[in-house]
C-alpha positions as CSV (number, residue, x, y, z in Angstrom):
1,X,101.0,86.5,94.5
2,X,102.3,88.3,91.5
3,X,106.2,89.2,91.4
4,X,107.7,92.0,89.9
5,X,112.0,91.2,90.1
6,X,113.6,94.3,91.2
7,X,117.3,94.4,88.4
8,X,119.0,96.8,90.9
9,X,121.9,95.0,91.2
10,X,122.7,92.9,88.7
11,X,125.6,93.4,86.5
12,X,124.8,96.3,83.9
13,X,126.7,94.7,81.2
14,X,124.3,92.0,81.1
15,X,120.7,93.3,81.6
16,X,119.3,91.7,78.4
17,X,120.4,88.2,79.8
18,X,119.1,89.3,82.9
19,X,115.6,90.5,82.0
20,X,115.5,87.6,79.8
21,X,116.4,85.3,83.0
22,X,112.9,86.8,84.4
23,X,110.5,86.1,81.6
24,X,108.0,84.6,83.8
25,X,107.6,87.1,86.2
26,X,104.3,89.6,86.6
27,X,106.5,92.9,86.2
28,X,110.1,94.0,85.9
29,X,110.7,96.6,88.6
30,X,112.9,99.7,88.0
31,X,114.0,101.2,90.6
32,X,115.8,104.7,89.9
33,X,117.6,106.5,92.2
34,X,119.2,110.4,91.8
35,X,121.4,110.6,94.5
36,X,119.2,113.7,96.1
37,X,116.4,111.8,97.9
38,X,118.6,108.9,98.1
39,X,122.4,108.9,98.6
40,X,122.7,106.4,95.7
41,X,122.5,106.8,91.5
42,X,121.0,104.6,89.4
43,X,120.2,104.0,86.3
44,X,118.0,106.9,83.9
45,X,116.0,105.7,81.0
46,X,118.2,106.3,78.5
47,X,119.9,102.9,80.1
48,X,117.0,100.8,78.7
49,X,116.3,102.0,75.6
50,X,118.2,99.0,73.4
51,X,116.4,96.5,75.9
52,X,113.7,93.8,75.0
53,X,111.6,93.4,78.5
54,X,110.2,90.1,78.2
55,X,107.3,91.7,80.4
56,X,105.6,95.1,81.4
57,X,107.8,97.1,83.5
58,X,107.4,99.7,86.2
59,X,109.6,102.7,87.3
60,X,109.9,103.3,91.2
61,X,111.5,107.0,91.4
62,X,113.0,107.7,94.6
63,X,113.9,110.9,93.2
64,X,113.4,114.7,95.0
65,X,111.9,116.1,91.6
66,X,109.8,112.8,90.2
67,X,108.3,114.8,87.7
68,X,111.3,116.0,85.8
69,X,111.9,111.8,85.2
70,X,108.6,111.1,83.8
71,X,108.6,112.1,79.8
72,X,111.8,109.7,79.8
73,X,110.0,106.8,80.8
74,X,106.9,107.5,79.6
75,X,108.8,107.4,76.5
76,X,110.5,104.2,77.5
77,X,107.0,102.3,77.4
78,X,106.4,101.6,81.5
79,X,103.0,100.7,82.3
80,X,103.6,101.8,85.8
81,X,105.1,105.0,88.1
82,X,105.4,105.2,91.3
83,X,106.7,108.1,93.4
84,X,107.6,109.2,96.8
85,X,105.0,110.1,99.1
86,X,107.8,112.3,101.1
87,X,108.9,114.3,98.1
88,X,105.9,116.0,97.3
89,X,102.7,117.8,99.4
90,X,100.0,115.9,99.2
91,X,98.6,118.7,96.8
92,X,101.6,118.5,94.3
93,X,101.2,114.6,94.9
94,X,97.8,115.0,93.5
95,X,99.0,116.8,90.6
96,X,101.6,114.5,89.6
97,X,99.6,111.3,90.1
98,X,97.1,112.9,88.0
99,X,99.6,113.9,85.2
100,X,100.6,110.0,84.7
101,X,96.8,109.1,84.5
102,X,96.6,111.1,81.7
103,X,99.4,109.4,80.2
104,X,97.9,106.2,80.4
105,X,100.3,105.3,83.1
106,X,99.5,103.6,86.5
107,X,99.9,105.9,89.0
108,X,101.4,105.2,92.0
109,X,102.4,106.6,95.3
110,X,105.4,105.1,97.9
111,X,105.5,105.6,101.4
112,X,108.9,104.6,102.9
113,X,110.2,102.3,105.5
114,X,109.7,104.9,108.4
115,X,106.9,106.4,107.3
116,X,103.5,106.7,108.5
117,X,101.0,105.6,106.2
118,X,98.6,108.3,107.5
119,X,101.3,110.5,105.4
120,X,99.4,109.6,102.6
121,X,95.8,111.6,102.8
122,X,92.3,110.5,101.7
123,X,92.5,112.7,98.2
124,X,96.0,111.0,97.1
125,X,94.4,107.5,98.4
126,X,91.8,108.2,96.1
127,X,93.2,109.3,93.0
128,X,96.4,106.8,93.5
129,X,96.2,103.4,91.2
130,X,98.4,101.9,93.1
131,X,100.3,102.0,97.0
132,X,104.1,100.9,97.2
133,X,104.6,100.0,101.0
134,X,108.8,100.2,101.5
135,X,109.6,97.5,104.0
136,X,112.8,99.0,104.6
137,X,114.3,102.3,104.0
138,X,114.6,103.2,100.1
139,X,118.2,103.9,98.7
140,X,119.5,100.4,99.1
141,X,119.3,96.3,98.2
142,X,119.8,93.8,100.6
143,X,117.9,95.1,104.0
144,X,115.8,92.6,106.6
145,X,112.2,93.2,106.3
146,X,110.7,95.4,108.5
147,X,107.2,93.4,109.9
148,X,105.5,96.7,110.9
149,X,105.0,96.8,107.1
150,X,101.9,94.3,107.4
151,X,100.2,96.9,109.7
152,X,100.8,99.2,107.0
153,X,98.5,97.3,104.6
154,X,96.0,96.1,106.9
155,X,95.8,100.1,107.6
156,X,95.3,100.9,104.1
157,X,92.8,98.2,103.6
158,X,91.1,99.9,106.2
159,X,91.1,103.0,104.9
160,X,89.2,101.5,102.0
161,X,91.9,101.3,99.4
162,X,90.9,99.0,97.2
163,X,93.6,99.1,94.2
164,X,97.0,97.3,94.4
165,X,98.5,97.7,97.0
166,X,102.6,96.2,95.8
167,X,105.5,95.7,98.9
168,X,109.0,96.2,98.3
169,X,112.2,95.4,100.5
170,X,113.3,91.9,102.4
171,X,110.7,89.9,100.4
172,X,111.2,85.9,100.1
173,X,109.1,82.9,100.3
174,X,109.1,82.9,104.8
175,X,107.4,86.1,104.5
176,X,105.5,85.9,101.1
177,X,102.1,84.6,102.7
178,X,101.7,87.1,105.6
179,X,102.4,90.0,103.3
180,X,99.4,88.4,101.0
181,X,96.7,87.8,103.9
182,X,97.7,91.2,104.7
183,X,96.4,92.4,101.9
184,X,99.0,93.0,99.4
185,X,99.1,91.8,95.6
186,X,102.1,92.2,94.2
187,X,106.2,91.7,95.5
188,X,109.1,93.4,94.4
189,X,111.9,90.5,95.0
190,X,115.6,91.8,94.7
191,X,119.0,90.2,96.1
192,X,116.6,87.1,96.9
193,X,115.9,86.1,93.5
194,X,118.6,87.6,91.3
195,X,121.7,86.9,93.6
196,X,120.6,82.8,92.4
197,X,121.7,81.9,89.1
198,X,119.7,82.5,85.8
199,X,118.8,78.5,86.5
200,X,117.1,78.7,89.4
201,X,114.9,82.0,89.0
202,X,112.0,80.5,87.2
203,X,111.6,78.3,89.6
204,X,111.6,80.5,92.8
205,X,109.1,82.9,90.5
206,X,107.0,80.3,89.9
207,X,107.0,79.3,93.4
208,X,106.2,83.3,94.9
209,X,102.7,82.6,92.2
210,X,101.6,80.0,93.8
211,X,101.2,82.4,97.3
């Protein structure tokens, strides 16, 4: 299973250690917030522009008005950008998802926590590079993992989606393996890998890639 480390709540006056604590891992996963479709701020771009990421990173925008945060990160170098299924109509959707291909950017598409994955209709499944399935509600770190989210990806699986399908919220090594027979190919791991000490993360990375 590949890993992409979520940095939402580590200490901001330390990222570079941070990032640097995660060198092993797949992906470092961004996940910006704007306080409109989620109650909670995050970071922008502009917070990473005197980082070194160790590794390719991706921006998850659980923002209202996605579109007015891509140039910024674009700019910033992520190879990936996802945004919120419930923000957009599917035709807008469409048009964003498209707008990153041209970029060169992985396009992806989130459907949250309480949301049906039938949200998400046969043109966006299409065009979309990638799926992020929420396994809890987006705006904030911490939450149990909701196990509805396998039917989620055994739905879109069925549905013939055949890129990556990545699963973000409650994610540690119980729950690792089902998420992966499920269908899924990537993990966003937050509090349960960065709330253990720079020492230990390799370790429990390394451990995640051998699912």
């Amino acid at each position: 299973m590949k890993i992409a480390p979520s940095i939402l709540d580590t200490d901001p006056s330390s990222l570079q250690s941070e990032v640097d604590s995660i060198s092993t891992a797949d992906r470092i996963h961004l996940d910006i917030m704007d306080g409109e479709y989620v109650p909670r701020k995050t970071f922008t771009a502009d917070d990473f522009t005197d980082l070194q990421f160790p590794v390719p990173t991706e921006a998850h925008l659980m923002c209202a008005r996605p579109e007015e945060w891509f140039d910024s990160f674009v700019s910033l170098g992520v190879s990936g950008i996802t945004i919120h299924i419930e923000t957009q109509s599917p035709a807008r959707t469409q048009l964003l998802l498209q707008s990153l291909k041209d970029h060169g950017i992985r396009a992806g598409v989130c459907v949250d926590g309480f949301t049906d994955p039938l949200e998400i209709t046969d043109e966006v499944l299409a065009l979309a590079d990638q799926i992020l399935v929420m396994s809890v509600k987006a705006g904030k770190g911490g939450q149990s993992f909701m196990p509805e989210s396998l039917d989620k990806i055994r739905l879109l699986r069925d549905r013939g989606f055949s890129g990556e399908i990545e699963v973000d919220g409650g994610v540690n090594l119980e729950n690792v393996a089902s998420l992966s027979k499920a269908g899924a190919g990537i993990v966003v791991v937050g509090s349960f890998l960065m709330k253990k000490s720079p020492a230990e993360r390799a370790e429990i990375i390394e451990r995640f890639q051998a699912i």
